[in-house]
C-alpha positions in Angstrom: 9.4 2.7 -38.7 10.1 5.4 -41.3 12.0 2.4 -43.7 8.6 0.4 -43.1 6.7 3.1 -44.5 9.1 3.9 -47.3 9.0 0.0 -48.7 4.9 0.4 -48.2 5.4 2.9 -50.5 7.9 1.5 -53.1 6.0 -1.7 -53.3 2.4 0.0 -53.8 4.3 2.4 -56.2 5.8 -1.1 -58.0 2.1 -2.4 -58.4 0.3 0.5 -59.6 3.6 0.2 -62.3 3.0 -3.4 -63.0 -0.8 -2.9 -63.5 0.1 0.2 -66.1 2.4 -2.4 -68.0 0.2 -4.8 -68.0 -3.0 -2.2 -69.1 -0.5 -1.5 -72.1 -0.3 -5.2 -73.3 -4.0 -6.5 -72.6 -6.4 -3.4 -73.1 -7.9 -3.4 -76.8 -7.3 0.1 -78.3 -4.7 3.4 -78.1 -7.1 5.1 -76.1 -7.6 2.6 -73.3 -3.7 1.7 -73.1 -2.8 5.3 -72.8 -5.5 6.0 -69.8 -3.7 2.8 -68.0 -0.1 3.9 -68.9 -1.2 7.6 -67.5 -3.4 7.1 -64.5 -1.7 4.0 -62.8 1.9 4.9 -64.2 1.6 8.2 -63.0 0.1 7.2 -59.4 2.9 4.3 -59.8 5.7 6.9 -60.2 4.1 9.4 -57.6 3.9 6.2 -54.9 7.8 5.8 -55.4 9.1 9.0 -55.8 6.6 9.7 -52.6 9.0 6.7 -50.5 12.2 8.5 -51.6 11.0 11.7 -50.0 10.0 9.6 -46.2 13.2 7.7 -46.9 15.7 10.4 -47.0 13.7 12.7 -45.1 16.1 15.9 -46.2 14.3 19.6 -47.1 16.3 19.2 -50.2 15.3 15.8 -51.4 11.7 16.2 -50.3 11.5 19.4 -52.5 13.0 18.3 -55.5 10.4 15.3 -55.3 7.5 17.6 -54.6 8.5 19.3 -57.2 8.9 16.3 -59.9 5.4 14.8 -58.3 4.0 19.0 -59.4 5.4 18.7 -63.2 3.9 14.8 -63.6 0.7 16.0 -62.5 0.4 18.6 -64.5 2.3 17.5 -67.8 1.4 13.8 -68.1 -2.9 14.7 -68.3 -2.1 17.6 -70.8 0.3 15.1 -72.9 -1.7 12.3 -73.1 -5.3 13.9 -74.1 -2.8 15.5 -77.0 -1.5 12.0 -78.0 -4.9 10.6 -77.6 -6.4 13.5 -80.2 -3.3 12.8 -82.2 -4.1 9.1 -82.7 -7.6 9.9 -83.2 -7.4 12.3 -85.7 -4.8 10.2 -87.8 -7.3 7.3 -88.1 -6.9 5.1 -85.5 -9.6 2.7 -85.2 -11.5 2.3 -82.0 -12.3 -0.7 -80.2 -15.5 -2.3 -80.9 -16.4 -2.2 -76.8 -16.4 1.6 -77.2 -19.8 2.7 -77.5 -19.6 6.7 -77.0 -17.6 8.7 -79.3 -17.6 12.5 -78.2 -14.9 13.5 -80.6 -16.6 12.6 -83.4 -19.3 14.4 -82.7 -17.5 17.4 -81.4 -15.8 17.3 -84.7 -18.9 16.5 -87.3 -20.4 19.6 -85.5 -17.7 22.1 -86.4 -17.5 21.1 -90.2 -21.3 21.4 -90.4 -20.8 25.0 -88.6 -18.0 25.8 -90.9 -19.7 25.1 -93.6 
């Protein structure tokens, strides 16, 4: 039962991977390909790393992936809104299906304020 569970869990963890892949190659703009790469590649990664921990089923393999499945949650959110800002900041050019843009007005209001 436990090895059903774990390839439940490596093959959901495969699609959510696939769908990030394929969200890199068909969405329009940096912005939209890095929220697929981060939200299903993370849940992707999580999904898998989650099977190794029923698979093996030892305290010490189950830690070190509760511990890896701690530092994607917290690192990949935090590194992707800085890449995002990055990309933004440097010029990339939005698609033309975005129709709010919050950091542009977020940043027009602080130069009118430094000013």
């Amino acid at each position: 039962m436990i090895e059903w569970l774990a390839a439940v869990l490596l093959l959901l963890g495969c699609l959510f991977c696939l769908l990030a892949a394929v969200g890199l190659v068909r969405l329009p703009d940096t912005l939209t390909r890095m929220h697929a790469a981060t939200k299903a590649g993370t849940l992707g990664a999580g999904l898998i790393l989650g099977a190794v921990a029923v698979l093996f089923g030892d305290i010490g393999t189950v830690l070190r992936t509760f511990l890896v499945l701690i530092f994607l949650f917290m690192t990949v959110p935090v590194g992707a809104h800085l890449i995002g800002r990055a990309a933004y900041c440097s010029g990339i050019r939005l698609s033309s299906r975005t129709w709010v843009d919050h950091l542009r007005e977020d940043l027009e209001g602080k130069d009118k304020s430094e000013r």
